[in-house]
C-alpha positions in Angstrom: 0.0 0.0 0.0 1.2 3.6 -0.4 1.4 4.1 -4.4 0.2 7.9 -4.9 1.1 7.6 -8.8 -1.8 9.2 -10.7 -3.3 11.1 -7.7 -5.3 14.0 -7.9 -4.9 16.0 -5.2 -8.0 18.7 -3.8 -8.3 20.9 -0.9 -11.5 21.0 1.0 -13.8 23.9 -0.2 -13.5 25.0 3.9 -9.1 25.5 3.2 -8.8 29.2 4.0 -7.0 31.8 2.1 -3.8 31.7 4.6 -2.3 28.4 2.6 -2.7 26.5 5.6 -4.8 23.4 4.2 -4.4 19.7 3.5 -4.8 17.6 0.5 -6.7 14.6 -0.1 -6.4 12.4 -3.3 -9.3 9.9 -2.9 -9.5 9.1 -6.7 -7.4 5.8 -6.2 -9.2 2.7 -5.9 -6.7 1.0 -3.2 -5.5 4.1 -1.1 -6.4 7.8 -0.1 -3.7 10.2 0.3 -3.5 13.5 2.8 -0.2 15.4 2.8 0.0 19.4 3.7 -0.9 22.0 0.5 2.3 23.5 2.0 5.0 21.0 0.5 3.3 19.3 -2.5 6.7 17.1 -3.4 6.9 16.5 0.6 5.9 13.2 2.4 2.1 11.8 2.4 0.4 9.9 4.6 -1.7 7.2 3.0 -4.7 5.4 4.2 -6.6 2.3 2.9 -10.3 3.5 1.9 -12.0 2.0 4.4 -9.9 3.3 7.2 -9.8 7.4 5.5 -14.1 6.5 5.4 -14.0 5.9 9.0 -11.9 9.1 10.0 -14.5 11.3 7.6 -17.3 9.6 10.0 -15.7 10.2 13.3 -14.5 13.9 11.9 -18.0 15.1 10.8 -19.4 13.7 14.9 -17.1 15.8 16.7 
Protein backbone atom coordinates (compact mmCIF):
# COMPACT_ATOMS: atom_id res chain seq x y z
CA UNK A 1 0.00 0.00 0.00
CA UNK A 2 1.24 3.62 -0.42
CA UNK A 3 1.37 4.10 -4.41
CA UNK A 4 0.22 7.85 -4.85
CA UNK A 5 1.09 7.55 -8.82
CA UNK A 6 -1.83 9.24 -10.69
CA UNK A 7 -3.28 11.05 -7.67
CA UNK A 8 -5.31 13.95 -7.92
CA UNK A 9 -4.95 15.96 -5.21
CA UNK A 10 -7.96 18.71 -3.84
CA UNK A 11 -8.27 20.93 -0.94
CA UNK A 12 -11.53 20.99 0.98
CA UNK A 13 -13.83 23.89 -0.20
CA UNK A 14 -13.47 25.03 3.89
CA UNK A 15 -9.14 25.49 3.16
CA UNK A 16 -8.80 29.24 3.96
CA UNK A 17 -7.02 31.84 2.13
CA UNK A 18 -3.82 31.67 4.59
CA UNK A 19 -2.30 28.43 2.63
CA UNK A 20 -2.74 26.51 5.56
CA UNK A 21 -4.83 23.43 4.23
CA UNK A 22 -4.41 19.68 3.49
CA UNK A 23 -4.84 17.58 0.49
CA UNK A 24 -6.73 14.62 -0.12
CA UNK A 25 -6.41 12.38 -3.32
CA UNK A 26 -9.28 9.89 -2.86
CA UNK A 27 -9.45 9.06 -6.72
CA UNK A 28 -7.43 5.76 -6.25
CA UNK A 29 -9.23 2.68 -5.88
CA UNK A 30 -6.68 1.04 -3.24
CA UNK A 31 -5.52 4.06 -1.05
CA UNK A 32 -6.42 7.82 -0.13
CA UNK A 33 -3.72 10.18 0.30
CA UNK A 34 -3.47 13.51 2.77
CA UNK A 35 -0.25 15.39 2.76
CA UNK A 36 0.03 19.38 3.72
CA UNK A 37 -0.90 21.99 0.50
CA UNK A 38 2.28 23.54 1.99
CA UNK A 39 4.98 20.97 0.51
CA UNK A 40 3.33 19.26 -2.48
CA UNK A 41 6.72 17.10 -3.38
CA UNK A 42 6.93 16.47 0.59
CA UNK A 43 5.91 13.16 2.43
CA UNK A 44 2.11 11.83 2.41
CA UNK A 45 0.41 9.85 4.64
CA UNK A 46 -1.68 7.22 3.02
CA UNK A 47 -4.69 5.42 4.22
CA UNK A 48 -6.62 2.30 2.87
CA UNK A 49 -10.33 3.53 1.89
CA UNK A 50 -12.04 1.97 4.43
CA UNK A 51 -9.85 3.28 7.18
CA UNK A 52 -9.80 7.38 5.50
CA UNK A 53 -14.10 6.50 5.44
CA UNK A 54 -14.02 5.91 9.04
CA UNK A 55 -11.94 9.12 10.02
CA UNK A 56 -14.45 11.30 7.62
CA UNK A 57 -17.34 9.59 10.00
CA UNK A 58 -15.75 10.20 13.31
CA UNK A 59 -14.54 13.94 11.95
CA UNK A 60 -17.99 15.12 10.76
CA UNK A 61 -19.43 13.66 14.87
CA UNK A 62 -17.10 15.76 16.73
Amino acid sequence: MGNLVGAVWRKSTRSGANGDCVEVADNLPEVVGVRDSKDPTGLALVFGPTAWQAFVQQTKQH
